[in-house]
C-alpha positions in Angstrom: -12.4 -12.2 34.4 -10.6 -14.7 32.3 -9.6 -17.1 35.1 -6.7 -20.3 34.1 -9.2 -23.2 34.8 -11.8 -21.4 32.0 -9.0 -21.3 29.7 -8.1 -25.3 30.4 -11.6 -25.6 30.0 -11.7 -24.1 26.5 -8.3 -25.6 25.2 -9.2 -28.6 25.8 -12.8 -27.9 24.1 -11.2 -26.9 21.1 -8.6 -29.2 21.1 -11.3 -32.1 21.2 -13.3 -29.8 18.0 -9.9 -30.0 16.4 -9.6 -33.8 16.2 -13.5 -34.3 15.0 -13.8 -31.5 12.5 -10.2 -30.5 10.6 -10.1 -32.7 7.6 -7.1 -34.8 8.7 -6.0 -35.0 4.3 -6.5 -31.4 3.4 -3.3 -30.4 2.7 -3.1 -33.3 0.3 -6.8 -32.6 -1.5 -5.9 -29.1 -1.9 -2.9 -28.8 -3.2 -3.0 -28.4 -7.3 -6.9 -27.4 -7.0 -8.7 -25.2 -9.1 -9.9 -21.6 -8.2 -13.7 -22.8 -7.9 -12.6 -25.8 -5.7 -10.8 -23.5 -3.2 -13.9 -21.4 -3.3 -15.5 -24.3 -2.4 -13.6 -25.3 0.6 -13.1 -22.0 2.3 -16.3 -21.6 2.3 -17.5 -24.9 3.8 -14.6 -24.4 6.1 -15.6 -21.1 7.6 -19.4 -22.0 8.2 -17.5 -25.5 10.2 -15.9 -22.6 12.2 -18.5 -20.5 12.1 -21.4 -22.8 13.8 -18.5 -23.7 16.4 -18.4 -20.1 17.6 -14.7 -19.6 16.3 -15.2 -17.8 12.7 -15.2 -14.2 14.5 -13.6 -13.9 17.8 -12.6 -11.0 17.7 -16.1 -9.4 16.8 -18.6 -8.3 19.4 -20.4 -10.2 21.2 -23.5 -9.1 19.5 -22.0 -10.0 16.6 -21.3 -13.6 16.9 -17.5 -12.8 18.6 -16.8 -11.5 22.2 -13.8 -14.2 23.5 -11.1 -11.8 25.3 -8.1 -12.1 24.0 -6.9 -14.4 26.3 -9.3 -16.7 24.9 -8.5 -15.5 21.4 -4.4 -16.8 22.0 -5.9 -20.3 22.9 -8.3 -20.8 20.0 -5.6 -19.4 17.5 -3.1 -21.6 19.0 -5.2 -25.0 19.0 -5.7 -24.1 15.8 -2.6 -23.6 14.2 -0.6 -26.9 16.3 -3.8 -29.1 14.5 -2.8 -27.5 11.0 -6.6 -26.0 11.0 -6.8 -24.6 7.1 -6.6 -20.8 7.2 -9.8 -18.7 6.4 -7.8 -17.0 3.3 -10.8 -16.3 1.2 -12.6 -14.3 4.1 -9.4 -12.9 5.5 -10.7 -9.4 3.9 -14.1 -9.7 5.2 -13.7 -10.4 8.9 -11.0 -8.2 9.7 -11.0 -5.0 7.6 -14.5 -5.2 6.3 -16.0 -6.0 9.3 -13.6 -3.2 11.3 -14.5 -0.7 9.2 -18.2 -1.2 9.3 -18.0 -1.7 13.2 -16.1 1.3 14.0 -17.5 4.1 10.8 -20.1 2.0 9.1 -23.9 3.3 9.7 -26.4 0.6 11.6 -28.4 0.1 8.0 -24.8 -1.1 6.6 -23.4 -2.9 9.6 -27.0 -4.8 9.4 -27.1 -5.6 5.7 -23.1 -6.5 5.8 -22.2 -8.5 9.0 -24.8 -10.8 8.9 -24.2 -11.2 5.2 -20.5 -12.0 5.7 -20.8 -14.8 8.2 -23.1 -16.4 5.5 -19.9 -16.2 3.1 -20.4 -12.8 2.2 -16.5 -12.2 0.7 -15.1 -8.9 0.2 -11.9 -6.8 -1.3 -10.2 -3.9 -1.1 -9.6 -1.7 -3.0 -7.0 1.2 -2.1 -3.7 1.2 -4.2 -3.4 2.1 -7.9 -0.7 2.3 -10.0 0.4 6.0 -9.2 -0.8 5.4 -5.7 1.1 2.1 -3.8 3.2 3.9 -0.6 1.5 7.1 -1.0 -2.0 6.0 -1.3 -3.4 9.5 -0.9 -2.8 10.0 -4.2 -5.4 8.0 -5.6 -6.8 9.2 -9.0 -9.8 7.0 -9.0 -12.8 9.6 -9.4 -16.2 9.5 -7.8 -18.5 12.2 -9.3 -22.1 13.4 -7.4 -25.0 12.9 -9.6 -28.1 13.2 -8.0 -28.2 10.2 -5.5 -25.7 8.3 -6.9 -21.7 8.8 -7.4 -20.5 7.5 -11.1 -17.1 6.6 -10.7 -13.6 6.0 -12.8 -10.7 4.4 -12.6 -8.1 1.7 -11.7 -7.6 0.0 -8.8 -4.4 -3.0 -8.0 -3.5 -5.8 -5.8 -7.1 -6.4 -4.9 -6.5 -9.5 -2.8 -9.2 -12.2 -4.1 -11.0 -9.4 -6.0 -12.1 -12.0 -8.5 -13.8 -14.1 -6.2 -15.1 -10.9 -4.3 -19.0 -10.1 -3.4 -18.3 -6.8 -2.5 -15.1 -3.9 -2.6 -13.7 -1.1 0.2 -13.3 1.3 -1.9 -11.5 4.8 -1.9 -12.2 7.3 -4.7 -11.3 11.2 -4.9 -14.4 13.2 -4.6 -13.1 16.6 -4.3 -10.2 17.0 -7.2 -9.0 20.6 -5.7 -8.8 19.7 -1.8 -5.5 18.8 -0.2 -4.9 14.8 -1.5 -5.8 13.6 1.9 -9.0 15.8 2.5 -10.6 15.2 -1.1 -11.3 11.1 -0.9 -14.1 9.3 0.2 -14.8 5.2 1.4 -17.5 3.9 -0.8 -19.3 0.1 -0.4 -19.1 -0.9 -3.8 -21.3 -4.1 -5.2 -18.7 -5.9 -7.5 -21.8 -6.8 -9.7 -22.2 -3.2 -10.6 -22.3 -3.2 -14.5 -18.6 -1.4 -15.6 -16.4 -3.3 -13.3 -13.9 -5.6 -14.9 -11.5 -8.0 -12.9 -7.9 -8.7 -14.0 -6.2 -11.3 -12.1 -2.4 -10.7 -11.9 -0.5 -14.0 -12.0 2.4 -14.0 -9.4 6.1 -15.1 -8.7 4.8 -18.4 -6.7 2.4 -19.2 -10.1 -0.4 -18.2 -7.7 -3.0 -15.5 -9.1 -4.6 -13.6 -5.9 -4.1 -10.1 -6.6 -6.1 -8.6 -9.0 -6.6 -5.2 -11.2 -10.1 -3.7 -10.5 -10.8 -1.1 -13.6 -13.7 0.9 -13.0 -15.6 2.8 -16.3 -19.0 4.9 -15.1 -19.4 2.5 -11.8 -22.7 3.3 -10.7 -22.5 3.8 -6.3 -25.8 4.4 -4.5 -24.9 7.7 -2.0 -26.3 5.4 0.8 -23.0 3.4 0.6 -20.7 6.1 1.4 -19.0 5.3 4.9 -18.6 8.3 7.0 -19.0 11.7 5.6 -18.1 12.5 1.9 -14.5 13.7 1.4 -13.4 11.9 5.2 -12.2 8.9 3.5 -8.8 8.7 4.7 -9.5 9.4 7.9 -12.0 5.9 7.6 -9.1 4.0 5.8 -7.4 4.3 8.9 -10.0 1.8 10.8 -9.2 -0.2 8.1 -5.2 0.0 7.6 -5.5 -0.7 11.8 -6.7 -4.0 11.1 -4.5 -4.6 8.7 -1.7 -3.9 11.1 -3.2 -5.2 14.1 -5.8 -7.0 14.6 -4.8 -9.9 12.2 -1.7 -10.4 13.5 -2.9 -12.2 16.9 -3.7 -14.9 14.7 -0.5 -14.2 12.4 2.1 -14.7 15.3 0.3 -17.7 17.1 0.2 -19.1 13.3 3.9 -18.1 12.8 4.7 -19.9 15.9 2.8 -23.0 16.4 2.7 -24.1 13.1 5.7 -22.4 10.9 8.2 -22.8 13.3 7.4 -26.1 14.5 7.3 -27.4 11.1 11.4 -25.5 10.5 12.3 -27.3 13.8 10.7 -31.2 13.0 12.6 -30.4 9.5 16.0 -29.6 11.0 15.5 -32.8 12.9 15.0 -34.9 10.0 18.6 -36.8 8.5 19.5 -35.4 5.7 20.9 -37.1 1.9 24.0 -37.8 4.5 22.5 -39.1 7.3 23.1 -36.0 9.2 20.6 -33.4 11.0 20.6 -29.8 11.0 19.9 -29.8 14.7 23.6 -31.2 15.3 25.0 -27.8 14.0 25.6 -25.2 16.4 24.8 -22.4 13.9 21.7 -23.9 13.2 20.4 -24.4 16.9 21.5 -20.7 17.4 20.0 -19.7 14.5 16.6 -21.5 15.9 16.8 -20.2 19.4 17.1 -16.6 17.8 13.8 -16.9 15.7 12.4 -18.4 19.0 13.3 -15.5 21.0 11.9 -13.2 18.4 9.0 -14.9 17.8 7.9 -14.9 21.4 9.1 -11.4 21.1 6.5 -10.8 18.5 3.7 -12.9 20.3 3.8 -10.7 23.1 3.5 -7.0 21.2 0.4 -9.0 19.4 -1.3 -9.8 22.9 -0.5 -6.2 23.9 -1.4 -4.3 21.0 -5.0 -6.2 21.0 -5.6 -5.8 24.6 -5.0 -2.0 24.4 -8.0 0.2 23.8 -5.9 3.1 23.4 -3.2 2.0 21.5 -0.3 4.3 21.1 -0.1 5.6 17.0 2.7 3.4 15.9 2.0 0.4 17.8 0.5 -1.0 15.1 2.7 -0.5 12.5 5.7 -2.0 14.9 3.7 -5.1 15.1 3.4 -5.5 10.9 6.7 -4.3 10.2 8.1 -6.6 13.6 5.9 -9.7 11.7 6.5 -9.4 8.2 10.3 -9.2 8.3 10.3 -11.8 10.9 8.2 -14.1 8.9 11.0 -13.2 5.5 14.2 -14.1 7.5 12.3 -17.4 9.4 11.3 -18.8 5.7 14.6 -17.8 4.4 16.2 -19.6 6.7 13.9 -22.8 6.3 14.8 -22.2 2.4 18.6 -22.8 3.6 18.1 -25.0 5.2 15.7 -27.2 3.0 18.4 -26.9 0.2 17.7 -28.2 -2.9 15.0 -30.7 -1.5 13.1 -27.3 -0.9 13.1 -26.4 -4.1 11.1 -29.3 -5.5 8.3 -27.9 -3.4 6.4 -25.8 -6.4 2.8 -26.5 -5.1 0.8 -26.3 -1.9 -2.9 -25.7 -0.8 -4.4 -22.2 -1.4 -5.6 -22.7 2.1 -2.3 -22.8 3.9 -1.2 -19.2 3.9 1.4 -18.0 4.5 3.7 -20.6 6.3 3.1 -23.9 4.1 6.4 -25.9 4.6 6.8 -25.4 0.6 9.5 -23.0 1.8 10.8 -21.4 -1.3 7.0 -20.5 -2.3 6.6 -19.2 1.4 9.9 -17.3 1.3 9.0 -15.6 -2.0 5.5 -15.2 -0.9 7.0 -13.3 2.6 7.6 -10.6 0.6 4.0 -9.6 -0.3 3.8 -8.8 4.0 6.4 -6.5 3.8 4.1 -4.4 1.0 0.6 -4.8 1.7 -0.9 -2.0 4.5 2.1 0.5 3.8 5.4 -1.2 3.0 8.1 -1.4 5.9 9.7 1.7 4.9 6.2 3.7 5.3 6.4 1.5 8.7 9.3 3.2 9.8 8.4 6.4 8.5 5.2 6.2 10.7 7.4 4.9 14.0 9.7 7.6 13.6 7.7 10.2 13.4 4.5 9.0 15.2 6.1 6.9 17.9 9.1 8.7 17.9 8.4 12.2 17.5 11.2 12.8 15.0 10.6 15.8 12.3 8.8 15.0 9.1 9.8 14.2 6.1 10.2 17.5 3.9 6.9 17.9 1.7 8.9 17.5 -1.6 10.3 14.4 -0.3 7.0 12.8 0.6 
């Protein structure tokens, strides 16, 4: 058991790693880099995490994790109240790569792939297309048997970091006249597979970290097909619950200690006038609302992770509760800020999704309410998962 004095113990163990090891200038040397220099740093970063034993807590113990949660709340927080950089360009790897592998992978892939990714290994996903965003089952990408191998076609989009990527998640329809969901299948695909070409999609913030992945005759070895052949969806599941919940312990601590603390020690600063935000009512209620929710949101994270047996649309209340928490928090910020907060047209790949460049993060908050089934397909999934309520007609969905 998890006793109070162990986690003292380890707070103030990380705390004391925090002060030796997080570059005290980062935010200033990364800010206005180039993509190879990010590369760069987030990988240097995550092997200084990784050799501290906090790269992958959440993994098994076998695996180079196994910190309870409890323990997992204290190293996220520690790290978000020192402004640790976030491990952006491994986000992919760690949580849904690793998930996947963990809960539907074989033991030959989980022991070529785990291993690989704490030595940098970075991987992308590959699930939405054009035709296929919301309703992702149906995905026209084709994967074809031939002989050993599956050849495959098509085009994939917003492929977080797919240009920087080792390897791909990747769903492809491998039965053209099954029901949409019962005809796709999860393929580990090399991204150094001759007939793969990388589009990188430049975005509102000037930032370029989706991508378009377009696939002509992509050669996939049947060995790295994940679970049985035409079961895909019901694998992209392991991966969509990362995506929804596992992240998100790290997310809300993130959100908390470091977002909100930065909207506060702003509010406190005098303005062009000499006055502070903090000396409006509206503002302090304003505050002690996103506070409320925040610890709100902190808690469901702590529950949902605990749970081994979550309930089916626990999940999805924790991304939907998280993304449009973290829209209205940087839109208030951007009020607040006013003009001096649109000045703010750079910051550090590194920082994610809270920098304190508040209009980027505000217009950046909108890419959580998309990503892992936008917050309508979250509702959809509450009401009738969590809910019970009827379904939606077939022609409607």
């Amino acid at each position: 058991m998890t006793t109070s004095e162990h986690l003292d113990e380890l707070r103030t163990s990380v705390r004391e790693w925090c002060r030796e090891h997080i570059p005290v200038d980062w935010r200033q040397t990364q800010t206005g880099v180039g993509e190879d220099e990010f590369v760069r740093f987030q990988k240097e970063w995550f092997q200084e995490l990784r050799s501290a034993g906090f790269a992958v807590p959440h993994w098994p113990r076998e695996w180079g994790g196994g910190m309870s949660v409890a323990e997992q709340v204290v190293l996220y927080q520690e790290l978000a109240k020192h402004d640790a950089p976030r491990l952006v360009l491994a986000f992919v790897s760690i949580h849904h790569a690793a998930s996947t592998l963990l809960a539907a992978g074989t033991e030959a892939q989980r022991n070529q792939h785990l291993p690989a990714i704490l030595d940098g290994e970075i991987w992308c996903q590959g699930f939405s297309e054009p035709g296929a965003g919301s309703d992702m089952a149906s995905l026209a990408t084709s994967a074809r048997k031939v002989g050993d191998s599956y050849i495959v076609n098509g085009q994939k989009l917003w492929a977080s970091g797919a240009m920087h990527a080792d390897w791909c998640l990747l769903l492809a329809r491998t039965d053209p006249d099954a029901p949409k969901r019962r005809g796709i299948s999860y393929f580990l695909l090399d991204m150094r597979t001759p007939g793969i070409e990388v589009r990188p999609i430049r975005q509102a913030t000037g930032e370029s970290h989706f991508c378009e992945i377009f696939l002509d005759d992509v050669e996939i070895p049947a060995d790295r097909l994940v679970g049985p052949e035409n079961q895909g969806w019901q694998v992209a599941q392991q991966t969509l619950g990362a995506e929804r919940g596992m992240t998100m312990l790290e997310l809300a601590e993130r959100l908390h200690h470091g977002g909100f603390r930065w909207l506060v020690q702003m509010c406190g600063r005098p303005g062009s006038d000499g006055e502070r935000a903090l000396d409006d009512p509206l503002v302090l209620d304003r505050l002690a609302t996103l506070e409320t929710e925040l610890t709100g949101l902190r808690a469901l994270c702590t529950d949902l992770v605990s749970n081994d047996h979550p309930a089916p649309a626990d999940a999805s209340i924790v991304k939907l509760y998280y993304s449009e928490l973290l829209q209205r928090m940087t839109d208030f910020a951007t009020e607040v800020a006013g003009l001096a907060g649109h000045t703010q047209l750079r910051k550090p790949l590194s920082s994610g999704w809270e920098s304190g460049a508040w209009m980027l993060d505000f217009i950046g908050s909108w890419e959580w309410t998309i990503p892992g089934g936008t917050s309508e397909i979250q509702r959809t999934i509450i009401g009738e998962r969590g809910l019970g309520l009827p379904r939606e007609p077939e022609a409607a969905r």
